[in-house]
C-alpha positions as CSV (number, residue, x, y, z in Angstrom):
1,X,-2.8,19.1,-3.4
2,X,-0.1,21.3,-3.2
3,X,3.6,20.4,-4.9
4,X,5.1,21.6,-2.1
5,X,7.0,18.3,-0.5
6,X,8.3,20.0,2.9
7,X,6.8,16.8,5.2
8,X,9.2,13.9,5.1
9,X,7.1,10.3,5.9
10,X,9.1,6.9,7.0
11,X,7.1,3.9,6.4
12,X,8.5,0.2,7.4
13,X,7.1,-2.3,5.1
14,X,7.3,-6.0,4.6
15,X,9.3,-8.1,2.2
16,X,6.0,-8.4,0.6
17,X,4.7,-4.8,0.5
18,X,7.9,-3.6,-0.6
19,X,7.8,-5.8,-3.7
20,X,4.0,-4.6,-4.3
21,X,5.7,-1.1,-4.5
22,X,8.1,-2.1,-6.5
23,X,6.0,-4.4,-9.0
24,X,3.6,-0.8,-9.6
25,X,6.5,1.0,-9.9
26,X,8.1,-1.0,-12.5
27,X,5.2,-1.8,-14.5
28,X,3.9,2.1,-14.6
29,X,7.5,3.1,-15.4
30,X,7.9,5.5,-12.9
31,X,10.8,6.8,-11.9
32,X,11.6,6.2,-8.2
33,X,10.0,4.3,-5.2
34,X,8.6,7.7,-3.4
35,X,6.5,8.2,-7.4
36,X,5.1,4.8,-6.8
37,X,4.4,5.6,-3.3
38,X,2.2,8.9,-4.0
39,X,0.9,7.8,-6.7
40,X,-1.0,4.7,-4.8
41,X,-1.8,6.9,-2.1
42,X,-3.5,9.2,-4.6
43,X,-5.1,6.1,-6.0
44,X,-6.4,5.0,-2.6
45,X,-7.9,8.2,-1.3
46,X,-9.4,8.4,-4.1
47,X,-10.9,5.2,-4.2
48,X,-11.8,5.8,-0.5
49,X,-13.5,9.2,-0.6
50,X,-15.8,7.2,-3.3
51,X,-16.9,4.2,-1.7
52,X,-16.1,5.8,2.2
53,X,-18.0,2.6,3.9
54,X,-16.4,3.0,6.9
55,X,-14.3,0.0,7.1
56,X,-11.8,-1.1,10.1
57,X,-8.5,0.6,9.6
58,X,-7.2,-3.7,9.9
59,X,-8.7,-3.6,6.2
60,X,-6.1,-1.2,5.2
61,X,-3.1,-4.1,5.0
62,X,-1.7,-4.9,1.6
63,X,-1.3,-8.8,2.6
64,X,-3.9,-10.3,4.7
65,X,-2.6,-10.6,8.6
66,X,-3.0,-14.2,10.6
67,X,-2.1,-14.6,14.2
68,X,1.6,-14.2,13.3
69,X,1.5,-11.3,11.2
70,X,1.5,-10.5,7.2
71,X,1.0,-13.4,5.1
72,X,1.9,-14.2,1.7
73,X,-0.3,-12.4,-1.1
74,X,-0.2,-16.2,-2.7
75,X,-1.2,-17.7,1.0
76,X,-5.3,-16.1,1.3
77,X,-5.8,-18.5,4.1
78,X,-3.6,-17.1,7.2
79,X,-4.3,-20.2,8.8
80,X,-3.9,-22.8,6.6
């Protein structure tokens, strides 16, 4: 991958996600939010071009979604 960062990416996350982030971020030290942010993305396409099983892109979420959106990470049962 190139170092090149000429491609600008906006995201909206959850309250949730966003604390995910942060919670890598902090406990990897790293230095800003966009770090964190690459850094799982590296992690994930890696992990992905390894185990490529062709899963649904739904499987992508950080949180689990029920019928009215993200759930908690502590709430596994959306419908409960």
């Amino acid at each position: 991958m190139s170092d090149i960062r000429d491609e600008r990416l906006q995201v909206m996350l959850s309250p949730d996600e966003l604390t995910a982030i942060d919670d890598f971020r902090f406990k990897h030290r790293m230095p800003t939010r966009a770090a964190a942010v690459r850094e799982l993305l590296k992690l994930g396409l890696t992990a992905q071009a390894a185990d490529g099983d062709g899963a649904k892109s739904s499987n992508y979420g950080v949180f689990s979604r029920g019928p009215d959106g993200h759930t908690t990470a502590s709430d596994p049962d959306p419908t409960a």
